[in-house]
N, C-alpha and C positions, 0 to 999 in steps of 0.2 A: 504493500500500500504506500502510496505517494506519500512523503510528510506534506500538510498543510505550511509550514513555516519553512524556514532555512536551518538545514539540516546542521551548518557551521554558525546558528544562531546562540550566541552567550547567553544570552535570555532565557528561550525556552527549548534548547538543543533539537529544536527543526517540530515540536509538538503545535509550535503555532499560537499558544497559549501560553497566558502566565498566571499563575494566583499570588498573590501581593501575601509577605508575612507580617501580617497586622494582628492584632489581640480580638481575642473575642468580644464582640460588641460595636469592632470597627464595622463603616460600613461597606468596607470591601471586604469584611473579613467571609471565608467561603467561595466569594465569586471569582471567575475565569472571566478575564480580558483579552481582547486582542494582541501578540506580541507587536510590537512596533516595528518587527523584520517584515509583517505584512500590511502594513500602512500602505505603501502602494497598492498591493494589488484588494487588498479590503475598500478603497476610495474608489477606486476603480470600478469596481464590483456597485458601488455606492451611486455612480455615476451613472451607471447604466442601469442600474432596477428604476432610477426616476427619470429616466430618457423614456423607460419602456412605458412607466408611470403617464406620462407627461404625454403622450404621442405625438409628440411632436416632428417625426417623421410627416403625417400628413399637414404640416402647418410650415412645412421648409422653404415653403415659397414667401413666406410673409418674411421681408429681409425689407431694412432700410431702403434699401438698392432700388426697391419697386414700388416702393408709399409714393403717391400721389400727392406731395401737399398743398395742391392747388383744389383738390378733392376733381372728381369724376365730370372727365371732359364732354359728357352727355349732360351732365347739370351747366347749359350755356352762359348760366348767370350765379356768381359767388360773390359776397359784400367785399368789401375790401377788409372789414372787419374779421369773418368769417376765415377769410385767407390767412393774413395775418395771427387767429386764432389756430389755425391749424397748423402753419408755420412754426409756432411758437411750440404748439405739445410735439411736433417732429424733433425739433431740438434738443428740446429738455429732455427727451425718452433718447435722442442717439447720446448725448451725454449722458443719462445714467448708466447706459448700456456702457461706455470705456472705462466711467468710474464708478460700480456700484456702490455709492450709501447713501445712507438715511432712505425710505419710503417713496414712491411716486405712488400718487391715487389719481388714476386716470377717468372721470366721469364725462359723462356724455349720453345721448341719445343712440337707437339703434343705426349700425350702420355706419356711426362718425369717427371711424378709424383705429379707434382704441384698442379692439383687438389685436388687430394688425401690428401697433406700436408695442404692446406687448410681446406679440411674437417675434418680433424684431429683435427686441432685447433679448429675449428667451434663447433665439437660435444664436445671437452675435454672441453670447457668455458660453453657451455651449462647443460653439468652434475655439473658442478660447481657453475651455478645458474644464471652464467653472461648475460645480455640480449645481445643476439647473433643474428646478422641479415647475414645469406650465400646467396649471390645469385649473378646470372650473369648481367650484366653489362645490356643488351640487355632489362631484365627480370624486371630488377629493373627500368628501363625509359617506359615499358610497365605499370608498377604498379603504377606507377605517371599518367602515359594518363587516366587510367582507374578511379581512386582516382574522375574525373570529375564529373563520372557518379554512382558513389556508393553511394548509398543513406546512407551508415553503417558510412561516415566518411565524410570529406574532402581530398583536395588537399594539404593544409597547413597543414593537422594535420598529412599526409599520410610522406609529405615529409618532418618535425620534426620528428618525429618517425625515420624514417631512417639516419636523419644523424647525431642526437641525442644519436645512439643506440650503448648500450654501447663498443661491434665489430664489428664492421662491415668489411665484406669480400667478396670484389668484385671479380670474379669470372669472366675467359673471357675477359678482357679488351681488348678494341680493336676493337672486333667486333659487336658493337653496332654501328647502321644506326646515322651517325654522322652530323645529321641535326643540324640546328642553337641551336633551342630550344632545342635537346637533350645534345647536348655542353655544351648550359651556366646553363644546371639543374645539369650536373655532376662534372662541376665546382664547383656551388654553395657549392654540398655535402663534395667533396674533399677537395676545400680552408677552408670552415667550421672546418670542421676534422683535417687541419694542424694549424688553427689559433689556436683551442682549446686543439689543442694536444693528442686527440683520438685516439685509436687504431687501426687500419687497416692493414688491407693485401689484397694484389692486383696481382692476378694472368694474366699474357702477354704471347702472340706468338709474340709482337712487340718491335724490339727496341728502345730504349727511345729516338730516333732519328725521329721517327715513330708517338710517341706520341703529340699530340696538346700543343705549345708551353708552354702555364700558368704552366698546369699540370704538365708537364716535368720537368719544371723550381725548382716543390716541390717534386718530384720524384728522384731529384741530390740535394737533402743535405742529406750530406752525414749524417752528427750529427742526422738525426734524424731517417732517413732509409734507412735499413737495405737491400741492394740490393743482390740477390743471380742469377747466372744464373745458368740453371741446363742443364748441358750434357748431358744427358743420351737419350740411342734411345727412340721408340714409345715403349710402355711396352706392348701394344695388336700388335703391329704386329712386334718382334723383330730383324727378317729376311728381314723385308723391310725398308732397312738400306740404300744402294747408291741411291742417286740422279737420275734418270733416266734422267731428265732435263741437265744432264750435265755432265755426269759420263760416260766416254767409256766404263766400266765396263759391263753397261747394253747392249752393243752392241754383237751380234752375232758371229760374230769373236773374242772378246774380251774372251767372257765366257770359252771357248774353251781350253782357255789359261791358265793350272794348269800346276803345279811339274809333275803330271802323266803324260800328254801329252808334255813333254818338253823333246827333243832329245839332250844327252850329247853331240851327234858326234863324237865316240871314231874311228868310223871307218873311217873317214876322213885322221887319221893318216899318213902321207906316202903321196896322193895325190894332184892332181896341183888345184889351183882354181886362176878363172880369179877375177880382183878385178878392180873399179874404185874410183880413190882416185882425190880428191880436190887441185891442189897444187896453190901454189899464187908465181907470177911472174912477173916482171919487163918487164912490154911493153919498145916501142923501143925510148918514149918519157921519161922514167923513171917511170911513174906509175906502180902502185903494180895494177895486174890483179890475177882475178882466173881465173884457167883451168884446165881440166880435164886430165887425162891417167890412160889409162889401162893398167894394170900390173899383169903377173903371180908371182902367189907363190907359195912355198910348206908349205904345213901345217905340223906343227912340234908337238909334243907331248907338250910340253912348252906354242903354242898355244891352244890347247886342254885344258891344265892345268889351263890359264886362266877364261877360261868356266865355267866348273866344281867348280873352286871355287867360281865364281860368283852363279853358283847355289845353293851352300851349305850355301851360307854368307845371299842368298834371303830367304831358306827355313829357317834359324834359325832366319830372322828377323822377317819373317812371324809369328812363333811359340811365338816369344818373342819381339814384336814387344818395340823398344827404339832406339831413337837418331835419325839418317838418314843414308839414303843409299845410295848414287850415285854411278849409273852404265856409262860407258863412253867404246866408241865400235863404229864400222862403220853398216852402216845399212844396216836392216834381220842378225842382229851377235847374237840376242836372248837377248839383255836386256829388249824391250819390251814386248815380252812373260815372264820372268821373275819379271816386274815389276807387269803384272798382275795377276801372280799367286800367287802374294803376296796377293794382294785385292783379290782375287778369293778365298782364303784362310781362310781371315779372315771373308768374309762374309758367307762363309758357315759355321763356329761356331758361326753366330750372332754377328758379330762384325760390325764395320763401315767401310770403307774404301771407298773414289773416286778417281778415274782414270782421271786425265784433259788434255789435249791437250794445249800445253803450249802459242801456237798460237792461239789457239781459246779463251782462258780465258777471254782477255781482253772484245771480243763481251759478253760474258754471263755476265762480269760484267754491262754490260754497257744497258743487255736488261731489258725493264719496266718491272716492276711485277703491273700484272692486270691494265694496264695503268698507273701507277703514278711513271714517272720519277722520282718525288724527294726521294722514297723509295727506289731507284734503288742501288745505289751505295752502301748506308752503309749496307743495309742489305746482298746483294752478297760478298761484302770485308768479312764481318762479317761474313757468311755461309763456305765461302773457307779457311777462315786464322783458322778456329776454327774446321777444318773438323776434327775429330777424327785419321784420317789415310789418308793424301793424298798424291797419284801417278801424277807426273807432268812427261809428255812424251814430248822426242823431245824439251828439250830445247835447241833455236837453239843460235849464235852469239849475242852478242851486234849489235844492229840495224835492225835488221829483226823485230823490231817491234818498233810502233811510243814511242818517251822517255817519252811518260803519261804512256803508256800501261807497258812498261818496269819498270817503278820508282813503276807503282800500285804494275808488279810480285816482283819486288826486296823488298817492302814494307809488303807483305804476305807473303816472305821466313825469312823475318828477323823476325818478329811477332813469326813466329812458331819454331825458333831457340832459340827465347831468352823463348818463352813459353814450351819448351821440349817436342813440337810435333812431334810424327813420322812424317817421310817423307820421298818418294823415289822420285828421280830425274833421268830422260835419258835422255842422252845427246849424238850426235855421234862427237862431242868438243875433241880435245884430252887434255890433262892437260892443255900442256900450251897456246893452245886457251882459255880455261874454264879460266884460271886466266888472261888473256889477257883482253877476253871478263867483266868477272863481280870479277874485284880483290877483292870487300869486302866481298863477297861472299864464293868466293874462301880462304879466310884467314879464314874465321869461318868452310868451312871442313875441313884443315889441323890439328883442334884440333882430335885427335886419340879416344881419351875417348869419344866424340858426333857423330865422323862422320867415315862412310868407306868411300872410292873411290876406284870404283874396273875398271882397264881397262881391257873389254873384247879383245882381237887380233883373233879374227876371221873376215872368209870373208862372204861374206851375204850366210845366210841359201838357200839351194835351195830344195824344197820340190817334192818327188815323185811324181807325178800323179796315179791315181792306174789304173794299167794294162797298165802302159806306162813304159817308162826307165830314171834314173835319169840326170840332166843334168849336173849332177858333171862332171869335167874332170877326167876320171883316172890315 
């Protein structure tokens, strides 16, 4: 029979093993260690049970060499943000990959590279020789149940070896069946790994709001890891970009809604249109009342002019999307249609963009996802204030909505203001309702350099019927 060890080994004369001569009560006293004549080939050995672990044979392709970080040349349209954002997590992940320490937690949405950047790292430390453990979350608390019943190993030896090893890169976090006993095994691994200061990386769809408290706790030092969130859409389906959940966008009448199909109205020029305007009045006790009246006009070239440049200021923001836009108009006067052809615009080059109904937001903020209320809120705040391109319709007065739901929108507009996120705003407010209504609001448009405000003066669009007659006045 072979000796296990070196047969001219001082240590263990080729047995492969040593037992330490310690006293009873020590705590090696009894147990068989490794001799140190098989350090290589025990590492070794070590390396390859978490290569096999890890299968990262089929993930050999995901290399630095072939990341994308302009993301997917079928998505026509990337912010410059977005780029720049992905730019950014490609860096950071090939420099952990030369010098691994301290943590990277890579979070993002499906599709937004993450994996990828992980595997990158994975394979770039494993051609380098480093014992490398990649595997998903899920995958790896499977591989401890099973460790039970494996006649090749143990439990204890299965789960040293992983948290032990010298990268380890969880993959998926999240969603793994988060039973007790699955909890406190990935705890175990995790607190291990931050006690001893190991290197890991940790790939998320959830935010750290999301995450089980301990964990989370060693997830937020900052000093040690390195948090990235990445923007960028799904890279296999570029095109399926708006929220359906919550996006007017997606709506039927919505789609409809482009630069092509938008009517200047130049031939309105010259005729009468009936209008109903809002006005506020002094009942006969002194209170401020509103009320209605209908009132003709003539449409003037001037009004016309209005239009037209709201058209022109939509399609160059669409093009070149930066800053914000508010359109301010009576309604059917076409800043809605224009707001969507902005989004209708950029999603047909693969861009992002949602359409929100300014009243409705607050219920989407506030609906469970897959029943758990307490994931509710931050993750929706967190989907809306960070949307790449978002269209808010029909913002109406201060108090048409309760002051939680108002402080949430005024809390997401200021987010995306001081973040330099497009954003379009309709409103049929005139100015100085609009400042009346939300004055802090109002003083961050009047900066010129970030913001339009364009007042459309038209009367509600009235639309043809085909093979009927218009109900324009002539």
């Amino acid at each position: 029979m072979k000796p296990l060890g070196d047969p001219n080994c001082p240590h263990c004369g080729g047995a492969g093993y040593v037992r330490y001569d310690v006293p009873v009560g020590h705590e090696k006293f009894g147990k068989l260690e490794t001799c140190v004549c098989r350090a290589r080939d025990v590492a070794e050995a070590a390396r390859s049970r978490l290569f096999a672990m890890s299968n990262l044979n089929r993930l050999s392709h995901l290399t630095f060499e072939n990341f994308n970080s302009s993301g997917n040349d079928k998505a026509k349209f990337m912010s410059g943000q977005e780029r720049e954002n992905l730019r950014v997590a490609f860096d950071a992940s090939e420099e952990f990959a030369r010098l691994p320490k301290g943590w990277l937690l890579l979070e993002g949405g499906y599709g937004c590279g993450k994996t990828h950047l992980a595997a990158a790292i994975a394979n770039f430390a494993v051609n380098v020789g480093m014992p490398t453990l990649f595997i998903t979350v899920p995958d790896l608390l499977d591989s401890l149940r099973f460790a039970y019943d494996d006649p090749e190993t143990t439990f204890e030896q299965r789960f040293e070896e992983i948290r032990n090893s010298g990268l380890l890169i969880l993959d998926d976090f999240g969603t793994q069946n988060a039973t007790p006993w699955a909890q406190e095994k990935l705890f175990q691994i995790i607190n291990f790994r931050y006690i001893n200061k190991l290197p890991t990386v940790i790939t998320t769809n959830l935010m750290l709001d999301e995450i089980e408290a301990r964990i989370r706790s060693r997830l937020q030092d900052d000093g040690f890891v390195k948090h990235l969130k990445i923007l960028a859409p799904d890279y296999r389906r570029p095109e399926e970009t708006s929220n359906p959940g919550i996006s007017m966008l997606a709506l039927p009448e919505m789609k409809v809604m482009t630069f092509k199909t938008f009517q200047p109205r130049h031939d309105e020029v010259g005729t009468e249109a009936v209008m109903t305007t809002t006005t506020e009045k002094n009942d006969r006790f002194g209170n401020k009342v509103k009320d209605k009246e209908i009132t003709r006009i003539k449409i003037s070239k001037e009004d016309v002019r209005t239009l037209d440049d709201a058209h022109n200021k939509a399609l160059e923001f669409a093009e070149k999307p930066g800053g914000w836009l508010v359109l301010l108009g009576g309604s059917f006067c076409g800043k809605t249609h224009l707001a969507a052809a902005i989004g209708n615009y950029i999603i047909a080059l693969g861009g992002q963009a949602n359409m929100i109904d300014a009243a409705g937001l607050p219920d989407y903020i506030r609906e469970p996802i897959g029943g758990r209320m307490d994931v509710t809120f931050n993750r929706r705040l967190n989907e809306i204030r960070n949307i790449p391109m978002l269209i808010l319709d029909d913002l109406k007065s201060s108090g048409s909505l309760t002051a939680w739901a108002e402080e949430r929108m005024m809390a997401i507009l200021s987010y995306r203001y001081n973040a330099h996120l497009p954003t379009v705003i309709t409103s049929t407010l005139r100015q100085d309702e609009f400042a009346l209504s939300y004055p802090n609001l109002w003083n961050k448009l009047l900066d010129p350099t970030k913001c339009q405000v364009l007042a459309i003066n038209m009367p509600p669009y009235r639309r043809v019927a085909k093979g009927g007659r218009s109900t324009k006045k002539k």
